[in-house]
Backbone as JSON Lines, residues from 0, in Angstrom:
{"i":0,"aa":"X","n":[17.53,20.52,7.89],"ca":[18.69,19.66,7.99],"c":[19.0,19.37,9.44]}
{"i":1,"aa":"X","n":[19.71,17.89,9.43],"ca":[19.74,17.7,11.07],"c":[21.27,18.1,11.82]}
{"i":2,"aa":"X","n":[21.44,18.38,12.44],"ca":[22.51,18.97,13.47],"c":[23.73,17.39,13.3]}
{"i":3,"aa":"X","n":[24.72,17.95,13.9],"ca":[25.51,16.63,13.66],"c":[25.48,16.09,14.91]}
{"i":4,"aa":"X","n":[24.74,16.67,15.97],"ca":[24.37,15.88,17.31],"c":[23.06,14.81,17.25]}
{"i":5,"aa":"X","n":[23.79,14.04,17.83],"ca":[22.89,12.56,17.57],"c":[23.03,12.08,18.75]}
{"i":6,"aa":"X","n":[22.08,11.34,19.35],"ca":[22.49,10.37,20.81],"c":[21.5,8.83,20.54]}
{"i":7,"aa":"X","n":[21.74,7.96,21.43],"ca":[20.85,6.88,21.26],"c":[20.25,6.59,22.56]}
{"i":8,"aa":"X","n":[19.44,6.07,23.42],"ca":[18.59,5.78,24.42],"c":[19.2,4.7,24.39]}
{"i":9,"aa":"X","n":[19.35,3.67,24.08],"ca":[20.08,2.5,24.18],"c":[18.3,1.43,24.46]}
{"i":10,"aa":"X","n":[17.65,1.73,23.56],"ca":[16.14,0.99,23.61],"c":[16.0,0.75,22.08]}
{"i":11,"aa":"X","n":[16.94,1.32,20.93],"ca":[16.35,1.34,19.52],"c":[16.27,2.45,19.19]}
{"i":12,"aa":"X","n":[15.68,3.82,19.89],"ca":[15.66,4.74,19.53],"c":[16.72,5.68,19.57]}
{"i":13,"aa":"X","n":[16.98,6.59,18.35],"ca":[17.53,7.45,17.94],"c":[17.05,8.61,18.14]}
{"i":14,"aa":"X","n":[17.55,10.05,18.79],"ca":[17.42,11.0,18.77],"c":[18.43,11.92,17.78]}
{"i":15,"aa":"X","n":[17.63,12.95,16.87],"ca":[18.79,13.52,16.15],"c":[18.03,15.21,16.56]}
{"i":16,"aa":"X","n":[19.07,15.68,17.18],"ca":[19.0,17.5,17.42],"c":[18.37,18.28,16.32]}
{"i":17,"aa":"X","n":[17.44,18.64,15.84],"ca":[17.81,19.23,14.31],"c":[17.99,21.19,14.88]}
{"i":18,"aa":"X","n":[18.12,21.71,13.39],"ca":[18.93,22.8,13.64],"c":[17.78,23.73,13.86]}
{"i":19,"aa":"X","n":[16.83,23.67,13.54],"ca":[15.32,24.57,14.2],"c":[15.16,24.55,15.63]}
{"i":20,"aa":"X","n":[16.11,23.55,16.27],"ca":[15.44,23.31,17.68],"c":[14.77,22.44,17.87]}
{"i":21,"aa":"X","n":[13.73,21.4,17.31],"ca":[12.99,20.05,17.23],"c":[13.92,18.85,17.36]}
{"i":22,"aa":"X","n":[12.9,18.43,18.03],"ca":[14.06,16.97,18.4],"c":[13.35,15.41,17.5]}
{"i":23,"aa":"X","n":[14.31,15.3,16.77],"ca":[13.29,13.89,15.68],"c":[13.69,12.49,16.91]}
{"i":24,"aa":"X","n":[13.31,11.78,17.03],"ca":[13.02,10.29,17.81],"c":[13.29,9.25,16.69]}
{"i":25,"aa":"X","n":[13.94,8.13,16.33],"ca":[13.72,7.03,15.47],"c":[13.98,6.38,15.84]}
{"i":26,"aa":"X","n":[12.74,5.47,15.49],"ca":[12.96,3.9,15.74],"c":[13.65,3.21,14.87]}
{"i":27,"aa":"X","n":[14.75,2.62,15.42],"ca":[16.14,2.19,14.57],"c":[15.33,1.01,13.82]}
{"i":28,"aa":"X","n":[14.32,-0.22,14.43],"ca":[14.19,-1.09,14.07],"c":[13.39,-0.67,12.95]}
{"i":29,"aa":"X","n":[12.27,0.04,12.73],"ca":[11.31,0.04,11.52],"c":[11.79,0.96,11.21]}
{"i":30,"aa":"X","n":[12.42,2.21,11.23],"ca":[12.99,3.33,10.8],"c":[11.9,4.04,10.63]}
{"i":31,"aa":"X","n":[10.73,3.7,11.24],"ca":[9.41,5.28,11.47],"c":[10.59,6.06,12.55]}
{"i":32,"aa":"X","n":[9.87,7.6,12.09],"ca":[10.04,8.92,13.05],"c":[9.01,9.59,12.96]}
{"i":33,"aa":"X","n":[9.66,10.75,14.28],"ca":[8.49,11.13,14.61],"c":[9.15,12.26,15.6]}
{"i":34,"aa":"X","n":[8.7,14.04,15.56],"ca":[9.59,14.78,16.36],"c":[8.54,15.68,17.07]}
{"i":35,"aa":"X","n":[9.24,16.47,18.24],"ca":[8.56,16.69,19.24],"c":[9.45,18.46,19.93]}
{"i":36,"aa":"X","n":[9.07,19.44,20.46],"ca":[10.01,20.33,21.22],"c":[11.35,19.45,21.85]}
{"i":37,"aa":"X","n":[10.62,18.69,22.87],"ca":[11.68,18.34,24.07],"c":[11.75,16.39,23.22]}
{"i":38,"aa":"X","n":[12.76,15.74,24.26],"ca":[12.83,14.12,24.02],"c":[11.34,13.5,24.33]}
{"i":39,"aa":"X","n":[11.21,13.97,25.34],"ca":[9.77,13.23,25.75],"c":[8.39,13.64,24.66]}
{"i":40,"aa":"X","n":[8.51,14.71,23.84],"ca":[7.7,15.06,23.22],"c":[7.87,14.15,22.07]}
{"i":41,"aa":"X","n":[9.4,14.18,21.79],"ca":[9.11,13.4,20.58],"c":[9.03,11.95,20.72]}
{"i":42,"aa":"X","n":[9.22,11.86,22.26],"ca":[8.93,10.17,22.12],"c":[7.48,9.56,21.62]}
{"i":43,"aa":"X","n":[6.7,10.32,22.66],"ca":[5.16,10.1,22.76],"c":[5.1,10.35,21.28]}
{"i":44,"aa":"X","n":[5.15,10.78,20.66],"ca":[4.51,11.24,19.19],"c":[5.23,10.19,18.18]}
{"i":45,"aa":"X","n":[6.74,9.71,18.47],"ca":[7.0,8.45,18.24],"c":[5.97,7.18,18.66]}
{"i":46,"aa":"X","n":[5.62,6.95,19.59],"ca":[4.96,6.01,20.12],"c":[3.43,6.09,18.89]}
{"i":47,"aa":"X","n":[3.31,7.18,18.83],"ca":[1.63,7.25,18.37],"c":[1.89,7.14,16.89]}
{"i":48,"aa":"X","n":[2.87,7.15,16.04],"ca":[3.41,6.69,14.9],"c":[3.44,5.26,14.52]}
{"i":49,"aa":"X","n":[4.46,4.89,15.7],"ca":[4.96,3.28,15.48],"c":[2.9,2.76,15.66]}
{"i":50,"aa":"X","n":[2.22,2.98,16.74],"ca":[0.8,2.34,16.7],"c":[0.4,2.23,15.37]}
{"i":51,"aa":"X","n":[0.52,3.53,14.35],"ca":[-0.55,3.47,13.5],"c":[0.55,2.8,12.33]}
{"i":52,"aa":"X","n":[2.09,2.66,12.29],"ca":[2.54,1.69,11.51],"c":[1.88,0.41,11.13]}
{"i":53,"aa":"X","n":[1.73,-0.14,12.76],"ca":[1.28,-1.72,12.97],"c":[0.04,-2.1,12.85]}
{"i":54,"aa":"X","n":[-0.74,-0.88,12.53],"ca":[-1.76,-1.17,12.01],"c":[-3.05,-0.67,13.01]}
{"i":55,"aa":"X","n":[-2.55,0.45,14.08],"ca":[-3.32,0.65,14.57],"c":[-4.17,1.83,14.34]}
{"i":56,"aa":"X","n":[-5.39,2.35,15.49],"ca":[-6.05,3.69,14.97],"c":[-7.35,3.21,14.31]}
{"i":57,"aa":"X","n":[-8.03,4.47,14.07],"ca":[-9.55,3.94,13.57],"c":[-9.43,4.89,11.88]}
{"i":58,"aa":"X","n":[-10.19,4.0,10.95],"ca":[-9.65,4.89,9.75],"c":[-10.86,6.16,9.55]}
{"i":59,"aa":"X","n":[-10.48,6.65,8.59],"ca":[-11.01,7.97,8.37],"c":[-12.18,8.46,7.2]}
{"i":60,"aa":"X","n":[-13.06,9.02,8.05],"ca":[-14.41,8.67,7.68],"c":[-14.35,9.98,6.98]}
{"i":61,"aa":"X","n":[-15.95,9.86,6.45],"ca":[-16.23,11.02,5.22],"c":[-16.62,12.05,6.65]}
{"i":62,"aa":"X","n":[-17.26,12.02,7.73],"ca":[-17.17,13.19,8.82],"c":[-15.63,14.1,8.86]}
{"i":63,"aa":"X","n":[-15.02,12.86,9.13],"ca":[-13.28,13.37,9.3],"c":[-13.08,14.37,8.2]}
{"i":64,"aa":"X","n":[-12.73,13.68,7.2],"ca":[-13.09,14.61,5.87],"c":[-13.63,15.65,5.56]}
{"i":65,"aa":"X","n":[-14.72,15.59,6.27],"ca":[-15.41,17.49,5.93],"c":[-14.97,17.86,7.29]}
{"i":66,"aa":"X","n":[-14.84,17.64,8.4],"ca":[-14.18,18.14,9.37],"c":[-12.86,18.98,8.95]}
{"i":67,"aa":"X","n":[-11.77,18.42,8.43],"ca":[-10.5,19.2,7.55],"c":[-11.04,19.59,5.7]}
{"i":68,"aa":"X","n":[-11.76,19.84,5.71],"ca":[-12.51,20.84,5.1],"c":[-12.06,19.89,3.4]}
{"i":69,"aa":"X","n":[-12.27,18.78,3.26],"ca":[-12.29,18.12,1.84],"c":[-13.47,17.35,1.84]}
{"i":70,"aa":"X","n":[-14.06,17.65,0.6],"ca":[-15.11,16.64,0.53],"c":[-14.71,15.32,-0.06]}
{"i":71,"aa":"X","n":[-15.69,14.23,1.03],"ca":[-15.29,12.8,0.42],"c":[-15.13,12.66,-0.84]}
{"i":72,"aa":"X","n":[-16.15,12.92,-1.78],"ca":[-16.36,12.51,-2.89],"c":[-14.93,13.2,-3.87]}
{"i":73,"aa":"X","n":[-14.14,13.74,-3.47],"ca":[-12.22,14.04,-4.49],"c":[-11.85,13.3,-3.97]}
{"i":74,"aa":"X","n":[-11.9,11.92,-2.62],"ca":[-10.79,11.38,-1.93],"c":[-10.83,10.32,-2.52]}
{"i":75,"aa":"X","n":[-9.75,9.77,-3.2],"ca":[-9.95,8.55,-3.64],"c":[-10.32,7.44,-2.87]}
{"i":76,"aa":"X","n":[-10.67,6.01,-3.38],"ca":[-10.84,4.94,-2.81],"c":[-9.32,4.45,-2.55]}
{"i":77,"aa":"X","n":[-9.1,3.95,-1.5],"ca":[-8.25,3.23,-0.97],"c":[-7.63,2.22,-1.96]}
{"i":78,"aa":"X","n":[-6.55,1.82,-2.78],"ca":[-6.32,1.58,-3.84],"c":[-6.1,0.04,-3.08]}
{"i":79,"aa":"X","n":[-6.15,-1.14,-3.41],"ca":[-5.88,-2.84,-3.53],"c":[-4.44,-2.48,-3.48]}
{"i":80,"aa":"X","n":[-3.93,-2.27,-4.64],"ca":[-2.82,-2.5,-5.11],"c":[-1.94,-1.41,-4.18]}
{"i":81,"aa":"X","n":[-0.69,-1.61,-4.33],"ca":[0.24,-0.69,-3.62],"c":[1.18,-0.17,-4.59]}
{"i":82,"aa":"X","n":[1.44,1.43,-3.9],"ca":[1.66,2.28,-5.23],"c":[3.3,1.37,-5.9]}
{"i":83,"aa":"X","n":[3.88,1.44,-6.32],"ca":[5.26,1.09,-7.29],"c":[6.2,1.69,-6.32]}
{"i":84,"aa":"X","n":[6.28,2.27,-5.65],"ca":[7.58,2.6,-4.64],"c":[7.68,1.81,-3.65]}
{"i":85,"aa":"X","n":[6.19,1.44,-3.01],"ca":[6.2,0.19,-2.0],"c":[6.3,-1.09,-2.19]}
{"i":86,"aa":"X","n":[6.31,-1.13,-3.68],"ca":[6.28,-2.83,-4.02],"c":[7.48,-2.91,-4.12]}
């Protein structure tokens, strides 16, 4: 749960304190987040969020995959359609 301390950068982004000590970052405009120890931590890790929102990043191969220890062949195919919560 987040702390009732909140501040804004006055750029869009939102910082909210949470009560572990982590600091969440949001981008007011798309409402991605993204949290970090310190502000600057969670900015950068904001930043590398909002990229892969917009479509950035390289996607994820069957190496990647056995790298974090799943084999391709349980991962589904990338579905056309979009699940019923996003439509």
């Amino acid at each position: 749960m987040a702390s009732a301390s909140r501040d804004r950068n006055g750029d869009g982004v939102k910082f909210v304190h949470e009560e572990d000590g982590s600091i969440t970052a949001v981008d007011e405009e798309t409402g991605v987040a993204s949290f970090g120890e310190t502000k600057a931590e969670a900015l950068r890790m904001l930043a590398e969020a909002l990229e892969l929102h917009e479509g950035g990043g390289e996607p994820v191969t069957d190496e990647d995959l056995e790298e974090f220890g799943l084999n391709p062949d349980d991962v589904a195919e990338e579905s056309a359609e979009l699940p019923e919560f996003l439509r």
